[in-house]
Biopython code that builds the backbone (N, CA, C, O; Angstrom):
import numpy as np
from Bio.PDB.StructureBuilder import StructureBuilder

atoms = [
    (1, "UNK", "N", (-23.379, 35.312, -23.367)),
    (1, "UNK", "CA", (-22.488, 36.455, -23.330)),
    (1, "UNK", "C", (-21.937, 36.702, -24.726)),
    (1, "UNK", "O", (-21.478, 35.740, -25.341)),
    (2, "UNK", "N", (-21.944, 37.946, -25.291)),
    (2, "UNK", "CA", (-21.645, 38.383, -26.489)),
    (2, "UNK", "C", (-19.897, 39.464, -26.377)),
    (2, "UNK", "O", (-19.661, 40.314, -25.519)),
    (3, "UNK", "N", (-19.047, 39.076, -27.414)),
    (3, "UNK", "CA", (-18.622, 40.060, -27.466)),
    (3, "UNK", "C", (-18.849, 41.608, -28.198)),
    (3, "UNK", "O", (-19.417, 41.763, -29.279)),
    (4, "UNK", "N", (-18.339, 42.583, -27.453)),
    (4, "UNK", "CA", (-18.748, 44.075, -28.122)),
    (4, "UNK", "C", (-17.613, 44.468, -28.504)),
    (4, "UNK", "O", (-16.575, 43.835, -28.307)),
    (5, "UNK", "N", (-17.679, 45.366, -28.988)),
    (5, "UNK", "CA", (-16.214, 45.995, -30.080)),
    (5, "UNK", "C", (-17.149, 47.795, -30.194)),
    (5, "UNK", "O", (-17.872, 47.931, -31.180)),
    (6, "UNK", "N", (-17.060, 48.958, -29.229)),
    (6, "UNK", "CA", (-16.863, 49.938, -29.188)),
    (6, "UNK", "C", (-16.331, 50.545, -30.271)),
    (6, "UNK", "O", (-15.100, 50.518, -30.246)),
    (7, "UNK", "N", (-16.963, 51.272, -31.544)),
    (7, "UNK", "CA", (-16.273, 52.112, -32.369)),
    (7, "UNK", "C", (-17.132, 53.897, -32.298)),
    (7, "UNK", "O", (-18.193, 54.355, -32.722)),
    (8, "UNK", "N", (-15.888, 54.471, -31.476)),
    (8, "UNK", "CA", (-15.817, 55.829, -31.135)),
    (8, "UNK", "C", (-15.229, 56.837, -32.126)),
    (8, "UNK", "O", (-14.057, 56.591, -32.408)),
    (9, "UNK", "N", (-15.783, 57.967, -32.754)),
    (9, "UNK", "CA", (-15.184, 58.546, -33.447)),
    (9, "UNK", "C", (-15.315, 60.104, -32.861)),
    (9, "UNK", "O", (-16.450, 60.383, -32.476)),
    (10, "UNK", "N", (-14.486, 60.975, -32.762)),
    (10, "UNK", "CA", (-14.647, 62.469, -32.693)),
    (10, "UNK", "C", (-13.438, 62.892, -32.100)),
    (10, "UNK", "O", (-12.454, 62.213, -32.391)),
    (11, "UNK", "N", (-13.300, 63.694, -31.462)),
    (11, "UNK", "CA", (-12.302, 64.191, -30.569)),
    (11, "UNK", "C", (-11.848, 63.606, -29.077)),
    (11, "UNK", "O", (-11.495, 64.557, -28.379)),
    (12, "UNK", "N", (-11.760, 62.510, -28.467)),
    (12, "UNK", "CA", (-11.916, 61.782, -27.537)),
    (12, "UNK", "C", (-10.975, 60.828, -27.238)),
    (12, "UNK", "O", (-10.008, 60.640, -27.976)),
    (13, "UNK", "N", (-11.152, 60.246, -26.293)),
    (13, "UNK", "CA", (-10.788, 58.907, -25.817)),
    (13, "UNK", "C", (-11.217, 58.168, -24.879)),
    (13, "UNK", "O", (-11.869, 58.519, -23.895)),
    (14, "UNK", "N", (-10.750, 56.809, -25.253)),
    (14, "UNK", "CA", (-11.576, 55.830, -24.741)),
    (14, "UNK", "C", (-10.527, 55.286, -23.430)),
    (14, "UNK", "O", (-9.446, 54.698, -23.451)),
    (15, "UNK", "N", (-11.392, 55.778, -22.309)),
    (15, "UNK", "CA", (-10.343, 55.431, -20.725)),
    (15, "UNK", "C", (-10.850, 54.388, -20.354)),
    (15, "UNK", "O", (-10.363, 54.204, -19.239)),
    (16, "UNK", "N", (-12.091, 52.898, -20.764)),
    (16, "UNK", "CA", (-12.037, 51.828, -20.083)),
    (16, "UNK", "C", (-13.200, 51.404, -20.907)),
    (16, "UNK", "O", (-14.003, 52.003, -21.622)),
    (17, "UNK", "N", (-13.016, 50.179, -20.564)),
    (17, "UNK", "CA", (-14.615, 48.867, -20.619)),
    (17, "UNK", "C", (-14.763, 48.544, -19.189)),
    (17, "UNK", "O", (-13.836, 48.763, -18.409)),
    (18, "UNK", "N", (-15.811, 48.066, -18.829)),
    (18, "UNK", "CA", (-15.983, 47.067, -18.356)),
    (18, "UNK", "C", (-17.311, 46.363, -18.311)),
    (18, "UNK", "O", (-18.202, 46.824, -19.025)),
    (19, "UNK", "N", (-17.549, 45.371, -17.612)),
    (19, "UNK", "CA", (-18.950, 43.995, -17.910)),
    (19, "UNK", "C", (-19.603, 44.363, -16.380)),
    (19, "UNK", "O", (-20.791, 44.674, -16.295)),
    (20, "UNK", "N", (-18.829, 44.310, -15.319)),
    (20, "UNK", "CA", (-19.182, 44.719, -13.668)),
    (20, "UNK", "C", (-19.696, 43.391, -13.049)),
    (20, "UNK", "O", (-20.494, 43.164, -12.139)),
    (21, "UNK", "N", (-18.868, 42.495, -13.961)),
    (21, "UNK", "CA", (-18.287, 41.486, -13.194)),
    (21, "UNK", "C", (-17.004, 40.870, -12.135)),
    (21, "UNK", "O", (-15.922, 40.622, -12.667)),
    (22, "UNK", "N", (-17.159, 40.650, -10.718)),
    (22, "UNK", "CA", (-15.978, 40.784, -9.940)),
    (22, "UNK", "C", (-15.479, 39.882, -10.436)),
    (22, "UNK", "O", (-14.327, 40.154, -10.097)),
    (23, "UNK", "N", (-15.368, 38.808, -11.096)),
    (23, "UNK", "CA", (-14.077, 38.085, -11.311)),
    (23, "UNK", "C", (-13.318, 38.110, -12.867)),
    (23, "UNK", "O", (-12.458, 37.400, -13.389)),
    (24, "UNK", "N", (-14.095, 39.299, -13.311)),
    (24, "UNK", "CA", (-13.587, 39.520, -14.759)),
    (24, "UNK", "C", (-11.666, 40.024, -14.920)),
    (24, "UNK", "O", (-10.815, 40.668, -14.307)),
    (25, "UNK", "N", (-11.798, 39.342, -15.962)),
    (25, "UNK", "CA", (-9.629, 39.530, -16.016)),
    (25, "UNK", "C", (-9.468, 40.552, -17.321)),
    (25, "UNK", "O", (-8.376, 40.708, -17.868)),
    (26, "UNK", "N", (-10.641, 41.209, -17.743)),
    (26, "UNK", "CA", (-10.544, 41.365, -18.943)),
    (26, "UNK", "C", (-9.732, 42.800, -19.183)),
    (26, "UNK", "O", (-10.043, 43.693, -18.396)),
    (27, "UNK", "N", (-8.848, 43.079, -20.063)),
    (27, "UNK", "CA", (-8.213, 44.363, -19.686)),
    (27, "UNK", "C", (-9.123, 45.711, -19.717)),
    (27, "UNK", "O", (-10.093, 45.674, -20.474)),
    (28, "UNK", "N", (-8.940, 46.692, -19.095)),
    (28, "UNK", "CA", (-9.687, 47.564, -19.397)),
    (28, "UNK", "C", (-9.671, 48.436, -20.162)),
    (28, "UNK", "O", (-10.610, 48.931, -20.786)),
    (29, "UNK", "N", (-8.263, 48.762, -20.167)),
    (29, "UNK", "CA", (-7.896, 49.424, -21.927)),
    (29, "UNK", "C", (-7.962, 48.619, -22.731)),
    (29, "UNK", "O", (-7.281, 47.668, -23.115)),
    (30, "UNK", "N", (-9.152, 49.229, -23.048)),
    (30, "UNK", "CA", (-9.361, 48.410, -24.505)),
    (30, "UNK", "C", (-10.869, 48.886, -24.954)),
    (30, "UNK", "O", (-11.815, 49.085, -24.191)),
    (31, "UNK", "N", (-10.857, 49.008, -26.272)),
    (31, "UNK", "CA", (-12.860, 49.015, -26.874)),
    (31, "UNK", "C", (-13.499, 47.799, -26.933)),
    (31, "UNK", "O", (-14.570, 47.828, -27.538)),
    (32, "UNK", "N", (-13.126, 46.642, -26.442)),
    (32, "UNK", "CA", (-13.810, 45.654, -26.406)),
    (32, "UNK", "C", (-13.826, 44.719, -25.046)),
    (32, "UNK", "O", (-13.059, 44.436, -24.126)),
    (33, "UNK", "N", (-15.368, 44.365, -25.545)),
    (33, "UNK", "CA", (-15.737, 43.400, -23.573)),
    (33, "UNK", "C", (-16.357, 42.172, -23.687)),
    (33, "UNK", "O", (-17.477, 42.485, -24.094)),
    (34, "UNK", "N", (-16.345, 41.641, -23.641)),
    (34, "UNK", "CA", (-17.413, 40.383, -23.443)),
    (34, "UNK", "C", (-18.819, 40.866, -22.312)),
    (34, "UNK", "O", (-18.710, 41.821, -21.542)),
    (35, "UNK", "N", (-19.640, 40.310, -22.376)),
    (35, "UNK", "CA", (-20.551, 40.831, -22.133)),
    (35, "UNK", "C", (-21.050, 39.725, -20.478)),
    (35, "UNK", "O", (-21.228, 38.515, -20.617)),
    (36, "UNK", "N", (-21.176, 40.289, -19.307)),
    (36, "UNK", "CA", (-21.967, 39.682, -18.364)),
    (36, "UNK", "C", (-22.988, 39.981, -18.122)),
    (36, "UNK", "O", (-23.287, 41.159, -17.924)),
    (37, "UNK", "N", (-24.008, 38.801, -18.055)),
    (37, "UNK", "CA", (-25.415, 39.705, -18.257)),
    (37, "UNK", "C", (-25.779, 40.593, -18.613)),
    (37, "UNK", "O", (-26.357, 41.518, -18.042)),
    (38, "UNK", "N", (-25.375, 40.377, -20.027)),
    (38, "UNK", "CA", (-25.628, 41.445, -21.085)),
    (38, "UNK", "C", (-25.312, 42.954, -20.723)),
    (38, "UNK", "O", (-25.839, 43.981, -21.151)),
    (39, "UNK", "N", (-24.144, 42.751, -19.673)),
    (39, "UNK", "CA", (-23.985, 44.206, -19.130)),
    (39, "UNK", "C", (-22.438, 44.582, -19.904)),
    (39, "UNK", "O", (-21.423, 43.885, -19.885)),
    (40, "UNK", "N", (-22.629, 45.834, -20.535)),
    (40, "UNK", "CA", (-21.129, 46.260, -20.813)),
    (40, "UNK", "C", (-21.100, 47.672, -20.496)),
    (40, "UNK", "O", (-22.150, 48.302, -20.623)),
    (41, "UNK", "N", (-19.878, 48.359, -20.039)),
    (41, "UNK", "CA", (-19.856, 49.720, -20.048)),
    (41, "UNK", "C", (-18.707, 50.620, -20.693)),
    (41, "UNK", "O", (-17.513, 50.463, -20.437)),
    (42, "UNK", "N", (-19.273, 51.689, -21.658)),
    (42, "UNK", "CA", (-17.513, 52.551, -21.891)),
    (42, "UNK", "C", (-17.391, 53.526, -21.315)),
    (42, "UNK", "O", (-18.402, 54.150, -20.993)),
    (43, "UNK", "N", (-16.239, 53.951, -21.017)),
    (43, "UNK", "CA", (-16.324, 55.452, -20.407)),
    (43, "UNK", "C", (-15.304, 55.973, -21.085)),
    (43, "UNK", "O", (-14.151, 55.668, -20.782)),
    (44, "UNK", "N", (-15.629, 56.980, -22.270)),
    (44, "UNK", "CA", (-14.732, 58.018, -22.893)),
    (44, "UNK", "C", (-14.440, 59.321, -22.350)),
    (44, "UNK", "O", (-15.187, 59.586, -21.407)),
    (45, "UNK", "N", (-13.435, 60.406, -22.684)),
    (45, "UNK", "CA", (-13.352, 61.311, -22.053)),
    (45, "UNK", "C", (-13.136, 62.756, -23.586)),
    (45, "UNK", "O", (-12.376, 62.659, -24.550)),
    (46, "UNK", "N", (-13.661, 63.396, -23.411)),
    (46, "UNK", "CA", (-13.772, 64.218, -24.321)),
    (46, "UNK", "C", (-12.239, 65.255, -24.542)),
    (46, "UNK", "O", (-11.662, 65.818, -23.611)),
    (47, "UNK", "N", (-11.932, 65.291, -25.601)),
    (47, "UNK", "CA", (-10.852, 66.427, -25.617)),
    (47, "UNK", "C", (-11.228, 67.960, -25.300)),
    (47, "UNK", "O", (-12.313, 68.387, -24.904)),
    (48, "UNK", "N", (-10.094, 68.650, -25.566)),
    (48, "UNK", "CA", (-10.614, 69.986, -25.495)),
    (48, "UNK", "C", (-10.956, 70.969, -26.204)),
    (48, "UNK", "O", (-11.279, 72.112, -25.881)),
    (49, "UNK", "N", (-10.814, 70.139, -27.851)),
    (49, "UNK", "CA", (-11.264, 70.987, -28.739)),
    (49, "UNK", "C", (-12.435, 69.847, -29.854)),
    (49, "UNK", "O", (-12.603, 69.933, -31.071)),
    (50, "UNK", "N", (-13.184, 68.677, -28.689)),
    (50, "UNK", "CA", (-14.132, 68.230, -29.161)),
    (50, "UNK", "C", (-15.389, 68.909, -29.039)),
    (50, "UNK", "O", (-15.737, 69.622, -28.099)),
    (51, "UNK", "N", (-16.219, 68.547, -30.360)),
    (51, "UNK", "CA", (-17.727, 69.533, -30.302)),
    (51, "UNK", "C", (-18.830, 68.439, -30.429)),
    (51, "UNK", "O", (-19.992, 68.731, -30.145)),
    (52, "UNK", "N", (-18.397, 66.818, -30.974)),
    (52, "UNK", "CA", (-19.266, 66.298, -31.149)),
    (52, "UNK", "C", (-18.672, 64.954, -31.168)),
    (52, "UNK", "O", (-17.541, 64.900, -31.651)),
    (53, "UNK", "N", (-19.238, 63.758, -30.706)),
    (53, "UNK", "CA", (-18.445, 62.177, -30.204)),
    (53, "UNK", "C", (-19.938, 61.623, -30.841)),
    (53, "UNK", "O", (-21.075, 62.070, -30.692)),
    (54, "UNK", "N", (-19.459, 60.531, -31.564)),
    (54, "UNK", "CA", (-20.420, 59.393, -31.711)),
    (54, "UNK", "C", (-20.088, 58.114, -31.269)),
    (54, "UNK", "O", (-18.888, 57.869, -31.400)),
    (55, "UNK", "N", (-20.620, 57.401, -30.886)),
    (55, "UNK", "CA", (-20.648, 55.885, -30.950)),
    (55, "UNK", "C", (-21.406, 54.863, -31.403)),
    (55, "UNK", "O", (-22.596, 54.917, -31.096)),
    (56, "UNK", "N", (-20.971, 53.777, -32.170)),
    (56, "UNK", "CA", (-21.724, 52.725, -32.203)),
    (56, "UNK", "C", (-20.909, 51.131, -31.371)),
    (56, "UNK", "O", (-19.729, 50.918, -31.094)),
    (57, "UNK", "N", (-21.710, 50.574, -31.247)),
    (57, "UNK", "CA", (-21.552, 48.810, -30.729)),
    (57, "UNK", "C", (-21.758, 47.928, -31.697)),
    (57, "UNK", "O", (-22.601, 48.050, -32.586)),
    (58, "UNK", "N", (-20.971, 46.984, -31.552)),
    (58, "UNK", "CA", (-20.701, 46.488, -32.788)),
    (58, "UNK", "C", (-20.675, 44.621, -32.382)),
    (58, "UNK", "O", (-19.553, 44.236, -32.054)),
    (59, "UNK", "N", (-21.424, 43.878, -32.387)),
    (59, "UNK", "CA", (-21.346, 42.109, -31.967)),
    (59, "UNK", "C", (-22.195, 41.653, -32.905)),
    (59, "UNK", "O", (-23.354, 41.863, -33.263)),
    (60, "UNK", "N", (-20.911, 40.685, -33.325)),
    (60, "UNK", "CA", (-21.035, 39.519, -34.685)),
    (60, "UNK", "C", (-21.432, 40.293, -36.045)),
    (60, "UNK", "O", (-20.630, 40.905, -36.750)),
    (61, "UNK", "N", (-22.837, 40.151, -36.286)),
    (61, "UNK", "CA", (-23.890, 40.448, -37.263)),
    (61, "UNK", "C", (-24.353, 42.043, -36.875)),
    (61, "UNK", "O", (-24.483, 43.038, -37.589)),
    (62, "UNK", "N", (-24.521, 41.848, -35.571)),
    (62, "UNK", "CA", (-25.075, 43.167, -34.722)),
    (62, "UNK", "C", (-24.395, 44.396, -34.298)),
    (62, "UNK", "O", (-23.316, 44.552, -33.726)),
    (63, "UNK", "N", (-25.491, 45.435, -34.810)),
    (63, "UNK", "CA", (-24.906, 46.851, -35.070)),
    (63, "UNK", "C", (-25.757, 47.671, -34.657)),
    (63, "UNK", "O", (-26.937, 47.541, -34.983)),
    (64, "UNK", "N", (-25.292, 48.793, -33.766)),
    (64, "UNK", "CA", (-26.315, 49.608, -32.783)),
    (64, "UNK", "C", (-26.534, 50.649, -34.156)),
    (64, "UNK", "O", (-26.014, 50.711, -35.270)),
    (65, "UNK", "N", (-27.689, 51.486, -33.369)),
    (65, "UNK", "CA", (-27.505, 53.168, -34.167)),
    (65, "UNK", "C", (-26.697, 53.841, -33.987)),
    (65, "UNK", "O", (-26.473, 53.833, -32.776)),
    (66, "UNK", "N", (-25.879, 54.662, -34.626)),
    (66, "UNK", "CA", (-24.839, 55.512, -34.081)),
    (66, "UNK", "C", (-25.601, 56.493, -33.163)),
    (66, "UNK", "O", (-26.678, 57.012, -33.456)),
    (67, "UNK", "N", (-24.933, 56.679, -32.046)),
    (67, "UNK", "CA", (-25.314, 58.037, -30.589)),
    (67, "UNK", "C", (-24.050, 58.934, -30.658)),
    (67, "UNK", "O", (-22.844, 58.868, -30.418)),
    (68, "UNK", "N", (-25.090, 59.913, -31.170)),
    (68, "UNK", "CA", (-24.467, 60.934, -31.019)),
    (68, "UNK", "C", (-24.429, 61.510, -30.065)),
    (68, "UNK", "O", (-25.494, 61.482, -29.449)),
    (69, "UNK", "N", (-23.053, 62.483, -29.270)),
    (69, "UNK", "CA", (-23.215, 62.683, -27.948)),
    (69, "UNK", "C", (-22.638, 64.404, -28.027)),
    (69, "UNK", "O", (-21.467, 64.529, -28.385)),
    (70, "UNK", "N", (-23.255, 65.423, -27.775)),
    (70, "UNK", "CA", (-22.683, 66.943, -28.055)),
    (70, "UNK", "C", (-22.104, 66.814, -26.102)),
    (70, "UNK", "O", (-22.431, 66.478, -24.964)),
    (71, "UNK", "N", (-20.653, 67.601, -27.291)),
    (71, "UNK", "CA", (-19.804, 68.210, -25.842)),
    (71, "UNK", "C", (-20.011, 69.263, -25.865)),
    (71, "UNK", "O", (-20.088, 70.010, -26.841)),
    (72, "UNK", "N", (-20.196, 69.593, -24.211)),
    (72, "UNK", "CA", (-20.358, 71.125, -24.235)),
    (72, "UNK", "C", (-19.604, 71.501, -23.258)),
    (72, "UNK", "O", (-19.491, 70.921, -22.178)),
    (73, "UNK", "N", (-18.904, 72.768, -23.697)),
    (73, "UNK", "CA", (-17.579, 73.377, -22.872)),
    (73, "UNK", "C", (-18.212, 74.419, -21.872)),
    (73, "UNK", "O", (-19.099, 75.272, -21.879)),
    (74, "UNK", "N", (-17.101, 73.789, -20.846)),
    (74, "UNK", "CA", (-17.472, 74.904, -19.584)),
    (74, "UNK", "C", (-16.546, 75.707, -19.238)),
    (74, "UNK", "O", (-16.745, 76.529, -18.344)),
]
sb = StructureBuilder()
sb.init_structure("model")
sb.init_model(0)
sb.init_chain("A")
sb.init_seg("    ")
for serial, (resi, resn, name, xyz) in enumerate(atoms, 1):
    if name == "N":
        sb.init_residue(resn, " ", resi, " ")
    sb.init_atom(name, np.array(xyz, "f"), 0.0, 1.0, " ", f" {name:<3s}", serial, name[0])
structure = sb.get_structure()
């Protein structure tokens, strides 16, 4: 199990982690999770005058590609 460290940038926010483990204590506010079976999840929520959210994951040495994610208004 690895820890992750979530770095979100754009117009947004970050409403939880979690691993989707039942006996996990880990808070959920927060950008960071420890990892259960290599499972982690974020769920951000877009503002209302966001046009564009990236993310990368971030453990130890290890560094994702940044994902870019387009908001699109309805």
């Amino acid at each position: 199990e690895r820890e992750i460290t979530f770095e979100v940038t754009g117009d947004c926010r970050i409403l939880g982690v979690d691993n989707g483990h039942y006996q996990s204590v880990q808070s959920y506010q927060s950008n960071t999770i420890i990892t259960s079976q290599g499972r982690a999840l974020l769920i951000i929520q877009a503002n209302r005058a966001a046009d564009n959210v990236s993310i990368r994951a971030v453990s130890g040495d290890l560094t994702s590609s940044l994902v870019p994610i387009e908001v699109k208004k309805t």
